[in-house]
C-alpha positions in Angstrom: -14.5 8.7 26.3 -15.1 7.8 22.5 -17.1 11.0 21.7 -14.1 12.9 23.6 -11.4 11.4 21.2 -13.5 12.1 18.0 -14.5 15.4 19.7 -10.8 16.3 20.5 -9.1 14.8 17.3 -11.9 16.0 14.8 -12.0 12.2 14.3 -14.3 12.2 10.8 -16.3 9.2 11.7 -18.8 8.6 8.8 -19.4 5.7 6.5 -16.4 7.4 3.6 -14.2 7.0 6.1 -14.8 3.8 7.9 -14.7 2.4 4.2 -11.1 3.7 4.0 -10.6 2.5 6.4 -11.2 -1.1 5.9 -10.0 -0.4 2.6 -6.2 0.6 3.8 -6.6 -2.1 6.4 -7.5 -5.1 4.1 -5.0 -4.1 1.5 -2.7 -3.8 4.3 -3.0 -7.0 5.6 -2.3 -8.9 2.3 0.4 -6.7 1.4 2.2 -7.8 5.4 1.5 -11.2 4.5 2.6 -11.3 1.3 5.8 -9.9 2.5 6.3 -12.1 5.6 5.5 -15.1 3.4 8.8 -13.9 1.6 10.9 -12.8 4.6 10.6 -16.5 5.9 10.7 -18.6 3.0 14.5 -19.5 2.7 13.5 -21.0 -0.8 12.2 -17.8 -2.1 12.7 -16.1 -5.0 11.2 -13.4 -7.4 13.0 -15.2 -10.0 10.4 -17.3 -11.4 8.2 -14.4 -11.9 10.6 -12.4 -12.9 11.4 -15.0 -16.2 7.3 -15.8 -17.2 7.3 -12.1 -18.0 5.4 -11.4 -21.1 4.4 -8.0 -22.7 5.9 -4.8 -23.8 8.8 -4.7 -20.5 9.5 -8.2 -20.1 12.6 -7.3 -21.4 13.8 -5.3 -18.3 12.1 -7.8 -16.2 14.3 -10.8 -17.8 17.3 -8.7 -17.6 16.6 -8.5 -13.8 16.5 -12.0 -13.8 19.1 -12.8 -15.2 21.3 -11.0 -13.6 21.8 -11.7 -10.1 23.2 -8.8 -8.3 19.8 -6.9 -9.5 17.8 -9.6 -8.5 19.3 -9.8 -4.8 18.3 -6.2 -4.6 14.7 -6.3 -6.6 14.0 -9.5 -4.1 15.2 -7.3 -0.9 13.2 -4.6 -2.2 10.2 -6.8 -2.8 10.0 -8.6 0.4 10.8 -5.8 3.0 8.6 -3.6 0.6 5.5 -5.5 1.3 6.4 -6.3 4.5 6.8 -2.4 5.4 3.7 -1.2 3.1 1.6 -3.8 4.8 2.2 -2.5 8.1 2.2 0.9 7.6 -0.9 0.5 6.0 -2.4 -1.3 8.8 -1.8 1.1 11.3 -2.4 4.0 9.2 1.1 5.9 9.7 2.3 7.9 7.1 -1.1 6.7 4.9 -0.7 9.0 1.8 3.4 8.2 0.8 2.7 4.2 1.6 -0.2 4.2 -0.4 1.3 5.5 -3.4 4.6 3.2 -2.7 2.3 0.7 -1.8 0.5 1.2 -5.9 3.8 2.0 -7.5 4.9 -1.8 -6.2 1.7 -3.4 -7.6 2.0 -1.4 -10.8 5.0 -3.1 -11.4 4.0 -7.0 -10.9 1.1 -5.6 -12.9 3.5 -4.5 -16.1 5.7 -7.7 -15.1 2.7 -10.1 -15.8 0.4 -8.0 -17.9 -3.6 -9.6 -18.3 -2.6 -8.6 -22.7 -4.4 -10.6 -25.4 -2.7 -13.4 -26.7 -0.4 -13.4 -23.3 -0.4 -16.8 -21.5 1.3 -17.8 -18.1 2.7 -21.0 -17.2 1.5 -20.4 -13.7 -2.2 -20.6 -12.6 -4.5 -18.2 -12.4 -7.7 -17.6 -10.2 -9.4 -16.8 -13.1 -9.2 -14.9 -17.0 -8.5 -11.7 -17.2 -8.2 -9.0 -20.2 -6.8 -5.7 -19.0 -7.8 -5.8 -15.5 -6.8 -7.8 -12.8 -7.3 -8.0 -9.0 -3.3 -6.4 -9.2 -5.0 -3.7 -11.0 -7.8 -3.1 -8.8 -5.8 -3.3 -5.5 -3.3 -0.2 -7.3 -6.2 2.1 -8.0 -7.6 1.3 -4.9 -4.4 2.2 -2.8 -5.2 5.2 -4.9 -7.8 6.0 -3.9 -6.9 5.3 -0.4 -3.8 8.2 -0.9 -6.1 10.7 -2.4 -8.1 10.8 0.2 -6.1 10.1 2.9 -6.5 13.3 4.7 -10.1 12.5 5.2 -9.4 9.3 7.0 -8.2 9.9 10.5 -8.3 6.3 11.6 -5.1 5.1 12.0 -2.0 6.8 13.8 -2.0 9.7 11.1 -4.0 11.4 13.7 -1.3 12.4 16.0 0.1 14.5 13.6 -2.8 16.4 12.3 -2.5 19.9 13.6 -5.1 21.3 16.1 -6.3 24.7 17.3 -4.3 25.3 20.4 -7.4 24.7 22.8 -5.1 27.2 25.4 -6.9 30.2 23.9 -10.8 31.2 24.1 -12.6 29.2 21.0 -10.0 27.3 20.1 -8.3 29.5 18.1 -5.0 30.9 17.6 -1.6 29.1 16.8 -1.0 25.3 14.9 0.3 22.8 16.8 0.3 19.0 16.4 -0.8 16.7 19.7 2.9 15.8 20.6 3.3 19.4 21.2 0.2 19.5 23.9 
């Protein structure tokens, strides 16, 4: 049954793309929890992080905290973000957009909070860092995870890849995708 699935999907099931795999799963998974941490936290807020914002846009960043008609929407935003990423990443559905959303989010806790010279936070930090941070990392690595994306067919991405309609001799002939078969 396995080597029929792979067989009948084209499922690509080398060591790249069980990598990606886990990749887009792992990152996934902390993004989902992240965001559920949020979602159920009545005591919540991105304001805190919003105001220890240092570097060349914490300007923006303490306007948005500031003022709290933004922040009700940047906090909305954030927690149902995560909380969507997360799962879409999980399941691999619609891998390539979420993984860019999925960086595009990071990139901007990243330039909320940047690792700068001469920069120092009030809260605690797992470690010291110049430049590059584990925020950093995890936003190339959704990267990567969207730029290839089309090589990874584990996840639910799958049942929209087009197929050779199998009705004709070889394979061959019209696209179709497998809702259509």
């Amino acid at each position: 049954m396995e080597n029929k699935l792979a067989e009948t999907y084209k499922i690509n099931l080398s060591a790249k793309a069980l990598g990606l795999f886990l990749l887009r799963v792992l990152i996934g998974w902390h993004l989902l929890y992240e965001g559920l941490i949020k979602l159920t936290d009545p005591a919540w807020s991105a304001a805190g992080f919003l105001k220890a914002s240092q570097g060349p846009f914490s300007w923006f960043f303490l306007f948005v905290a500031n003022n709290k008609a933004w922040l009700g929407i940047v906090e909305v935003i954030n927690e149902w973000g995560l909380t969507i990423i997360g799962a879409l990443l999980m399941v691999g559905l619609f891998t390539r957009v979420t993984a860019y959303a999925g960086m595009l989010l990071l990139l901007t806790y990243y330039l909320c909070t940047p690792p700068l010279a001469g920069l120092s936070y009030t809260a605690p930090s797992e470690g010291n860092y110049l430049v590059v941070n584990k925020t950093l990392i995890e936003a190339v690595a959704l990267l990567i995870v969207a730029l290839f994306s089309k090589e990874n067919d584990l996840g639910l991405d799958i049942l929209f890849k087009r197929q050779p309609d199998r009705g004709l001799p070889g394979g061959q002939g019209r696209q179709t995708n497998s809702f259509s078969q």
